[in-house]
C-alpha positions as CSV (number, residue, x, y, z in Angstrom):
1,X,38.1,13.5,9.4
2,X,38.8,14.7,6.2
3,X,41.0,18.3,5.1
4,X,39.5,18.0,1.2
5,X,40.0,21.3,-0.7
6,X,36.8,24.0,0.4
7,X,35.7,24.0,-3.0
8,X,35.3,21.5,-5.9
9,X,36.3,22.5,-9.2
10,X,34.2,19.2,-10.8
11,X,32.4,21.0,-13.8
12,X,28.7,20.4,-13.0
13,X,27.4,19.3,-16.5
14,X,28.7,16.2,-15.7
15,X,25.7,15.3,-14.0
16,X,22.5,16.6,-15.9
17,X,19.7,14.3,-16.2
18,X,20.1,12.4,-19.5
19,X,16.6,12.0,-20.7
20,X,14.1,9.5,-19.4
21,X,14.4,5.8,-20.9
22,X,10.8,5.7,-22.7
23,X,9.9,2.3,-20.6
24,X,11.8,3.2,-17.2
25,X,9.9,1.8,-13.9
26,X,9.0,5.1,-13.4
27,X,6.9,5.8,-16.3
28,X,5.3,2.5,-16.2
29,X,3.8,3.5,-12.6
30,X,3.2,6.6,-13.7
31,X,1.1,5.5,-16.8
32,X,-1.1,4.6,-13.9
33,X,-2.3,7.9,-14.0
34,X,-2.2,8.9,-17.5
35,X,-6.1,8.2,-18.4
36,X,-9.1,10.6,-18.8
37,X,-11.9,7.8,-18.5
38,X,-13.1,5.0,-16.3
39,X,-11.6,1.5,-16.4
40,X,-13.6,-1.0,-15.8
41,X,-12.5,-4.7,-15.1
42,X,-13.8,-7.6,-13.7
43,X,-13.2,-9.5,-10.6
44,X,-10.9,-11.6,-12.5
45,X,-8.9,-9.7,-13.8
46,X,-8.5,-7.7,-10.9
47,X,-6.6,-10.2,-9.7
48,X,-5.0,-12.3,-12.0
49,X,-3.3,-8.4,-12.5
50,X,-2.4,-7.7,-9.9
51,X,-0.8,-11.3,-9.4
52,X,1.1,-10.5,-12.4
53,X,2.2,-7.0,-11.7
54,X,4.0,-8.6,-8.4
55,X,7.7,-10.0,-8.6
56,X,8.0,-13.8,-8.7
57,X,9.1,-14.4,-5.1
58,X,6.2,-11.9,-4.0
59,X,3.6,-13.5,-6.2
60,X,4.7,-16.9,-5.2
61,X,3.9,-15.7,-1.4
62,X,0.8,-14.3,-1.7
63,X,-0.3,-17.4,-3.8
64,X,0.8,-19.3,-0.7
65,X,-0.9,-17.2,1.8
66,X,-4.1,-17.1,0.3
67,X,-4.3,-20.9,-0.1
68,X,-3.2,-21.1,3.4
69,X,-6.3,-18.4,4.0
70,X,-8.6,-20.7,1.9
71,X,-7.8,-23.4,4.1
72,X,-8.1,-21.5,7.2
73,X,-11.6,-20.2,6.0
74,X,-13.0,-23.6,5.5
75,X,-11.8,-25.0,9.1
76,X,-13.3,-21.8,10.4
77,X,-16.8,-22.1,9.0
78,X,-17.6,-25.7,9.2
79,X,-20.9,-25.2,8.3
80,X,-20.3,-22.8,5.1
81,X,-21.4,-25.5,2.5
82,X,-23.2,-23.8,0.0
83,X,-23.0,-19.9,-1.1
84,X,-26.8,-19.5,1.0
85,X,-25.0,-20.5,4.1
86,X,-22.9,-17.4,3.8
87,X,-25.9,-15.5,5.3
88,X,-25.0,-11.8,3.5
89,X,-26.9,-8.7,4.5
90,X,-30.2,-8.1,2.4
91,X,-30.0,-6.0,0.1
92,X,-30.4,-5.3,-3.7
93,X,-28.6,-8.7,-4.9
94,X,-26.4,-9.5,-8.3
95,X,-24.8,-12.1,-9.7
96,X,-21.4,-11.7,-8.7
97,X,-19.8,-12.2,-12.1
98,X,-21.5,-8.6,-12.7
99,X,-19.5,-6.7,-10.4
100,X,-16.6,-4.5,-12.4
101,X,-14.1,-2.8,-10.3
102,X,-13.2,1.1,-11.4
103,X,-9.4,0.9,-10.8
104,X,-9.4,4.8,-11.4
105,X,-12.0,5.3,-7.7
106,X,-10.3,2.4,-5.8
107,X,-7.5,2.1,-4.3
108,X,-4.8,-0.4,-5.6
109,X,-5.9,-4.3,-4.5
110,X,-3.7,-5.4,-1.4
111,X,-4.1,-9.4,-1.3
112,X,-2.6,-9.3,2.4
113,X,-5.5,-7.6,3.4
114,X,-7.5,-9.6,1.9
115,X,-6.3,-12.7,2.8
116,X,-6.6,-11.9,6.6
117,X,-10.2,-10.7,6.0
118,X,-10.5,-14.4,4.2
119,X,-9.0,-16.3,7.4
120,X,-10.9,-14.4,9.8
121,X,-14.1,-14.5,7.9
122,X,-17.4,-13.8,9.4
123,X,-20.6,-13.2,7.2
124,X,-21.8,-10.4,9.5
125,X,-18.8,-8.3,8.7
126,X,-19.5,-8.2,4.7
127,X,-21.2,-5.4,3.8
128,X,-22.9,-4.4,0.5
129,X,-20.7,-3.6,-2.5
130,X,-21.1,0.3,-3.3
131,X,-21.3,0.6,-7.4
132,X,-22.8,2.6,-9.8
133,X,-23.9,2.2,-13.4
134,X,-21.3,3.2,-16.0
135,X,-22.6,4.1,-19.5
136,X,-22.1,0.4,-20.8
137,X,-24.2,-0.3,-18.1
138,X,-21.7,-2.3,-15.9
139,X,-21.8,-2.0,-12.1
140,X,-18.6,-0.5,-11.7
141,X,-17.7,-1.1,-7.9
142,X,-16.1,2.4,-6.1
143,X,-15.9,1.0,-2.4
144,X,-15.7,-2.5,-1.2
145,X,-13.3,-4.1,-3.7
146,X,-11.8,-6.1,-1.1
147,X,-15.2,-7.6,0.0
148,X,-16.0,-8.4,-3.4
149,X,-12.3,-9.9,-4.0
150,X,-12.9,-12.3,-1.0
151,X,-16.7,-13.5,-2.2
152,X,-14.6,-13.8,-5.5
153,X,-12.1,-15.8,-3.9
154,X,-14.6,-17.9,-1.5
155,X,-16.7,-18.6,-4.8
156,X,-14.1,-19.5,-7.2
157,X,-11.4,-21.5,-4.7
158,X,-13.3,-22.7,-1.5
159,X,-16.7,-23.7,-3.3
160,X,-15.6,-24.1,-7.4
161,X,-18.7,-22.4,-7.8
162,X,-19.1,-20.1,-11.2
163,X,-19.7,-16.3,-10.1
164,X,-22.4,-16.4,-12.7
165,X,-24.3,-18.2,-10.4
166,X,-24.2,-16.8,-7.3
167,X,-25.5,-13.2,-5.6
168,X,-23.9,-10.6,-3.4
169,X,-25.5,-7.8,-1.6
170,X,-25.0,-4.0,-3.5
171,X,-25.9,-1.0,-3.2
172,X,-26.2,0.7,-6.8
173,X,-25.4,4.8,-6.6
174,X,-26.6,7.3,-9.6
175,X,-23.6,7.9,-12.0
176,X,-24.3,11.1,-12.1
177,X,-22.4,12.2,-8.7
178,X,-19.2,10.5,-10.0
179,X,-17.8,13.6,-7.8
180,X,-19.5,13.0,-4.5
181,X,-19.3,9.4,-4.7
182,X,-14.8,10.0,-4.6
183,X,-15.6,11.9,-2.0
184,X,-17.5,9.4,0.0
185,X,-14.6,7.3,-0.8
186,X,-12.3,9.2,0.8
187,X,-14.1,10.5,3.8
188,X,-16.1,7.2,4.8
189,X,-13.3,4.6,4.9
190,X,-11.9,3.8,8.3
191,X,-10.3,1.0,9.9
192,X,-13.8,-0.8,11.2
193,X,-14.3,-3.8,9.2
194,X,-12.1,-2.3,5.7
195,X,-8.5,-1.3,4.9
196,X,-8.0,1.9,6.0
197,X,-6.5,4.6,3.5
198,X,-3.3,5.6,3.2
199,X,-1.4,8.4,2.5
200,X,-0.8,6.8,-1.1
201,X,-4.1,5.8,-1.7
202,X,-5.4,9.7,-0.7
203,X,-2.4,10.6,-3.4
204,X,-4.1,8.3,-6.2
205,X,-7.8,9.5,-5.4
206,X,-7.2,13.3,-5.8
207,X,-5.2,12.5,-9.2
208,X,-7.7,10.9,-10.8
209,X,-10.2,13.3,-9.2
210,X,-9.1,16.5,-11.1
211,X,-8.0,14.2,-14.2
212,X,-11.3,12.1,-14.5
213,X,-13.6,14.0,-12.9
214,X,-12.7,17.3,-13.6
215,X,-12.8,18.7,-9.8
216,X,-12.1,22.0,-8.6
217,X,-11.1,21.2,-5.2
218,X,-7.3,23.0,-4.8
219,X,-5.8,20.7,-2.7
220,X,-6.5,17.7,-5.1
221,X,-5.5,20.3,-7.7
222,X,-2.3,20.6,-5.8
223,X,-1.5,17.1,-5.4
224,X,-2.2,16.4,-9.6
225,X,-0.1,19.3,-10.4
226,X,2.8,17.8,-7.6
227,X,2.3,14.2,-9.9
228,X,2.6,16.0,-12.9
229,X,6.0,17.0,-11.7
230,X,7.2,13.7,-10.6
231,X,6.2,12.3,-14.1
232,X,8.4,15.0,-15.8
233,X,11.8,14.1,-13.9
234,X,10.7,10.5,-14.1
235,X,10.0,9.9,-10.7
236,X,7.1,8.4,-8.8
237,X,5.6,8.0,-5.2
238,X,4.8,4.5,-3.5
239,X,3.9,2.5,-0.4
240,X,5.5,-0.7,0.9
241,X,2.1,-2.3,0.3
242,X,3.0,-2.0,-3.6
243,X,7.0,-4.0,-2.9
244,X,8.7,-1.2,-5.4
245,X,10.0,1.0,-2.8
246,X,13.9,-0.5,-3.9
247,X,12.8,0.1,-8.0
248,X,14.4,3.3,-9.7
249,X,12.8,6.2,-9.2
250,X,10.7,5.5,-6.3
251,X,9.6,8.0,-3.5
252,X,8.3,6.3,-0.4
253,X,8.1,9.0,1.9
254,X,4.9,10.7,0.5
255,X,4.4,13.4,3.5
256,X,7.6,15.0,2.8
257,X,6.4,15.8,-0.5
258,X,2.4,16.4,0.6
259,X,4.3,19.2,2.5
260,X,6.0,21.0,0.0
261,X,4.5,23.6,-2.0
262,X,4.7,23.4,-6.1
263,X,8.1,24.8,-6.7
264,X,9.5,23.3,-3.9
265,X,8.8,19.8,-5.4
266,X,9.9,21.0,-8.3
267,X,13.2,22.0,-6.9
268,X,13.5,18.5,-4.9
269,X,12.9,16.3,-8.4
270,X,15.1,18.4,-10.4
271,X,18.1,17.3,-7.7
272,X,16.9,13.7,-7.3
273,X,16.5,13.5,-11.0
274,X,20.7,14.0,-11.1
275,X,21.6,12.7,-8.2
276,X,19.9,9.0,-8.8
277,X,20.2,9.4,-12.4
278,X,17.4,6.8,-12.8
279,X,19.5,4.1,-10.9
280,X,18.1,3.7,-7.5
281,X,14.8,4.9,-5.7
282,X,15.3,8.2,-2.9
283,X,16.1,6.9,0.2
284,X,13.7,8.5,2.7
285,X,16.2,10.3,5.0
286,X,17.6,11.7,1.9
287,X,13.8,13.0,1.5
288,X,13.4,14.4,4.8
289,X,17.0,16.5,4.8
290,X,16.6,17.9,1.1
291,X,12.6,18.7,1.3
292,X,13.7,20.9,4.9
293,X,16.5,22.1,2.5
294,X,15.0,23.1,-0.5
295,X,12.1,24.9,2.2
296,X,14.4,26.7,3.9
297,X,15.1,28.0,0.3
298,X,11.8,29.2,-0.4
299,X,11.7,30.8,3.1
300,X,14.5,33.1,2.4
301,X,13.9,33.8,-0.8
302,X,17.1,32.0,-2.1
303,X,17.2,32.3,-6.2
304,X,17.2,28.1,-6.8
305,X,18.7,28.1,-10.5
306,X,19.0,25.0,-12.6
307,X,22.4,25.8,-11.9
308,X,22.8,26.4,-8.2
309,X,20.5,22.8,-8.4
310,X,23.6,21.1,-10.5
311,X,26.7,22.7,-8.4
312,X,24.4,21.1,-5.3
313,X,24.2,17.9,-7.0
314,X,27.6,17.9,-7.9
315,X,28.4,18.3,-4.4
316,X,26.8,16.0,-2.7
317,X,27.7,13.3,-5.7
318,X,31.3,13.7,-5.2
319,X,32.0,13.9,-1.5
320,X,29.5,11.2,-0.2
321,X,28.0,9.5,-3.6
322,X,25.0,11.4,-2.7
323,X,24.3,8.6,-0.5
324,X,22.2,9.9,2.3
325,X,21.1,6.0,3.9
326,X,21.6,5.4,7.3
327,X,24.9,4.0,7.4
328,X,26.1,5.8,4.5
329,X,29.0,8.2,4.1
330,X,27.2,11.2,4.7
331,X,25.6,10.6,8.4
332,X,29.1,8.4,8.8
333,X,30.8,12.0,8.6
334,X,27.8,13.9,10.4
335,X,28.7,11.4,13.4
336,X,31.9,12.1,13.5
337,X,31.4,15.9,13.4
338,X,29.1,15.7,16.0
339,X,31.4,14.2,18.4
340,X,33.9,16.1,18.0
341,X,32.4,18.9,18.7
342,X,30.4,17.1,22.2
343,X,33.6,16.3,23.2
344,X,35.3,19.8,22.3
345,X,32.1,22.1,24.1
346,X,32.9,22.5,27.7
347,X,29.0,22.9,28.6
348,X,28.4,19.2,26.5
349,X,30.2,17.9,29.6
350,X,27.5,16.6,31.6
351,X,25.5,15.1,28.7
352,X,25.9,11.8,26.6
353,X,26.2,12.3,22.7
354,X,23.9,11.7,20.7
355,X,23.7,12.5,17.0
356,X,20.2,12.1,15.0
357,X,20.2,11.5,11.7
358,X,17.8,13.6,10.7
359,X,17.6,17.5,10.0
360,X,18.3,18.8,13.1
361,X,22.0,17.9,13.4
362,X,22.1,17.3,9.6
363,X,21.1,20.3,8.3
364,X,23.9,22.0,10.1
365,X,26.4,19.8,8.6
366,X,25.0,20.1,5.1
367,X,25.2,24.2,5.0
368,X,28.3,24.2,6.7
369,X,29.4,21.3,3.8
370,X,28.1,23.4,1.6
371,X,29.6,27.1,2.3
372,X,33.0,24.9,2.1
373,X,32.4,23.5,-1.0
374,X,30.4,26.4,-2.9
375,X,32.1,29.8,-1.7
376,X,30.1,32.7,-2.8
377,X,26.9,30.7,-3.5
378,X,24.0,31.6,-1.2
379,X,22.9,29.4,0.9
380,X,19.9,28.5,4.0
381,X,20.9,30.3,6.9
382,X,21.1,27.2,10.2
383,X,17.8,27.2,11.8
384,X,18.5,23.6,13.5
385,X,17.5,23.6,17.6
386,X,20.7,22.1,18.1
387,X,24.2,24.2,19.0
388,X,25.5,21.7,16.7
389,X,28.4,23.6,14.5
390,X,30.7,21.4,12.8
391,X,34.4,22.5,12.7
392,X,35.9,22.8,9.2
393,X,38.1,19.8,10.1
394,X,35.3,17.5,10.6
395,X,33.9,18.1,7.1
396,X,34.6,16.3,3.7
């Protein structure tokens, strides 16, 4: 328990943002986004890149998995000889060297997934390929990339057969409803026989569907204009599926920020911006407890200055290193509060303590930290369920 002095006299400036390194991680993942036309590569080069964008130990794995899945797939189908054996749904057929993927429509490739649709194989599950027609006249693939990766894969490493040789099932949309079709996309996909979306994959859609496609739908609008903020403070959002959750910059816990409204985010990215000073990725309780901050902001119509943003961040960087993880300084202190005051409240004397690490007990702490350490400045008013109140002996 610490007696610290109720207010720090650390001048703030310290810790503005320096500007973001041209080549950080961040703006690498977000150059992602940063295109106003399709891309179209083959099945190839689908994933040769996406080999290569992996770290070594991860793309050593995968490279292991999916021969193990090769191997699996040919004990498994005995009688799979030749690429007529495979028995594919009729439909319009192509050679399968024809096939492009549009990396702007489909989700990022996940060679897990794939390699457990390769060792589980079964011909009646593959469906026809959904493409459409691009200007060049290439049949740009917008659902079903991970059937046409496994054919790929079956063709190229089970039989040594040249994709230039062999035919898959498509269905071939008009280009023309490059709208409706990203919509299919994101309404049609389930967990029956495909990778389901996830929250990250709905992210990346509704981007490139108001920056390719022009669409007027506001909630996509709202998601591109939450990305554009992210790209600004050098930050982007992830999934485990991608392994870059620990790189600088990163933001794993997308539905905090699919909560937020505009300025909100913006507040939240201006703070992380400081605090992780392009060092370390936001650690997703540190997500959680400054999103519910930063909205109990907006609620009461607190004035969130660049300042008041800084003095925060100067706060919470000198008293616990801004380090909100689960074993941490911050929730090591919030424990600590919390049972001295359980053992201190005569009516907590039936019931076991238990402190959770997340809003409702540390939000209390935090505005309590806070009115110690910023006199004067308004702050959130406690709107936690909890009686939790920490004693000004228990804080920093």
């Amino acid at each position: 328990m610490s007696n610290s002095s109720t207010a720090l006299a650390t001048p703030v400036s310290n810790f503005v943002a320096a500007p973001a390194a041209p080549k950080s991680y961040a703006s690498q993942m977000n150059a992602y986004y940063n295109t106003t036309a399709n891309n179209c590569i083959n099945l190839a080069e689908r994933f040769n890149t996406t080999i290569a964008a992996m770290p070594t130990h991860g793309s050593q794995w995968i490279q292991h998995l999916l021969q193990a899945s090769v191997a699996e797939f040919d004990r498994m189908n005995p009688t799979v000889k030749k690429w007529n054996d495979l028995t594919l749904a009729q439909s319009v057929y192509v050679n399968l060297s024809e096939i492009y993927i549009d990396t702007t429509m489909q989700r990022q490739l996940d060679l897990h997934w794939v390699s457990k649709l390769l060792a589980k194989f079964k011909s009646t599950k593959v469906v026809p390929i959904q493409v459409y027609r691009d200007d060049e006249g290439k049949l740009c693939a917008w659902d079903g990339q991970h059937t046409a990766i496994l054919l790929w894969l079956i063709c190229t490493r089970s039989m040594n057969l040249d994709p230039a040789k062999v035919k898959v099932p498509v269905n071939i949309y008009p280009s023309s409803k490059k709208n409706e079709i990203r919509e299919c996309f994101l309404d049609l996909n389930s967990s029956e026989g495909k990778k389901s979306l996830e929250l990250i994959d709905h992210w990346i859609q509704q981007v490139f569907g108001v920056r390719i496609d022009g669409s007027t739908n506001p909630t996509w609008k709202l998601v591109e204009q939450k990305q554009t903020i992210l790209e600004k403070y050098d930050l982007f959002v992830t999934n485990d599926k991608f392994n870059n959750c620990h790189m600088p910059g990163a933001i794993s816990r997308l539905q905090e920020i699919n909560k937020l409204d505009v300025q909100c985010v913006e507040w939240l990215a201006k703070y992380l911006s400081i605090v992780m000073a392009g060092k370390r990725p936001a650690d997703e309780k540190e997500i959680v407890l400054m999103s519910h901050f930063f909205t109990r902001c907006r609620i009461e119509g607190i004035n969130v200055t660049d300042a008041f943003i800084k003095k925060l961040a100067s706060v919470s960087t000198m008293l616990w290193n801004a380090d909100y993880s689960h074993n941490g300084p911050f929730w090591s202190q919030v424990t600590a509060a919390y049972h001295a005051w359980h053992q201190s409240t005569p009516a907590n004397a039936m019931t076991n303590a238990r402190v959770s690490k997340e809003p409702i007990h540390g939000f209390p702490f935090l505005i309590a930290q806070l009115g110690k350490s910023m006199p004067g400045q308004q702050i959130p008013r406690n709107n936690s369920n909890s009686n939790f109140w920490p004693d000004a002996s228990d804080l920093f």
